[in-house]
C-alpha positions in Angstrom: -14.4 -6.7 20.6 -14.3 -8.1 17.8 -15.7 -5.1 15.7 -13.0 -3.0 16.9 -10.7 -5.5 16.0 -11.9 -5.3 12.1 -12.0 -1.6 12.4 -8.8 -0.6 13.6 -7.0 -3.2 10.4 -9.2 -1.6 8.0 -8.2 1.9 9.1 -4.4 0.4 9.3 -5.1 -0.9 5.9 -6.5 2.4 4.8 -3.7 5.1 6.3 -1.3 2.6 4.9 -2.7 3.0 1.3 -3.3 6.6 1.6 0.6 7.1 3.0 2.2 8.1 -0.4 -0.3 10.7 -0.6 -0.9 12.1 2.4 2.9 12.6 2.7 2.6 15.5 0.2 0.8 17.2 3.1 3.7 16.8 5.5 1.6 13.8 6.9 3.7 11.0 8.0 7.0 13.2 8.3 5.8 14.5 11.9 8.5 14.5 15.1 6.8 11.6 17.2 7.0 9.4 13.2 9.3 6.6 14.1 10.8 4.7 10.9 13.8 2.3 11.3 15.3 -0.6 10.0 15.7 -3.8 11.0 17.2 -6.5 8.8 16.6 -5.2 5.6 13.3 -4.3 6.5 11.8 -0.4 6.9 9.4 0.0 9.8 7.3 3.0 9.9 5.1 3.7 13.3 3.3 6.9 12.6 2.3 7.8 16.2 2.1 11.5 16.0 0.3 11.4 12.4 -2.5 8.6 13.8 -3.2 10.9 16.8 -3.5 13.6 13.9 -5.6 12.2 11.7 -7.7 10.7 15.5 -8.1 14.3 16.0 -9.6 15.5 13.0 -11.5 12.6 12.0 -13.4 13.0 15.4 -13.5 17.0 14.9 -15.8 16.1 11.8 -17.5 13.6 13.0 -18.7 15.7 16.0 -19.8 18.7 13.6 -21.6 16.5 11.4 
């Protein structure tokens, strides 16, 4: 449990670091994206683009 725990914030950590970037790729801008504001504060929940990236990081993984 508690190796999934560290994995899943590392790969939070990591797809929130990579964000700028993979934006360039129309990563992030997908329809099921949700980014709002509360307060002052932006949110962004990138549903669709984490089932994305799921996707093909398992796609690779399985051919290698």
């Amino acid at each position: 449990m508690l190796r999934w725990f560290i994995v899943i914030f590392l790969a939070v950590i990591v797809f929130s670091a990579a964000l700028p970037w993979l934006e360039k790729f129309g990563v992030g801008k997908l329809p099921g994206d949700v980014r709002f504001t509360v307060f002052g504060k932006k949110i962004f929940l990138p549903f669709a683009s984490t089932v994305l990236l799921s996707m093909l990081i398992f796609l690779l993984a399985h051919l290698l």
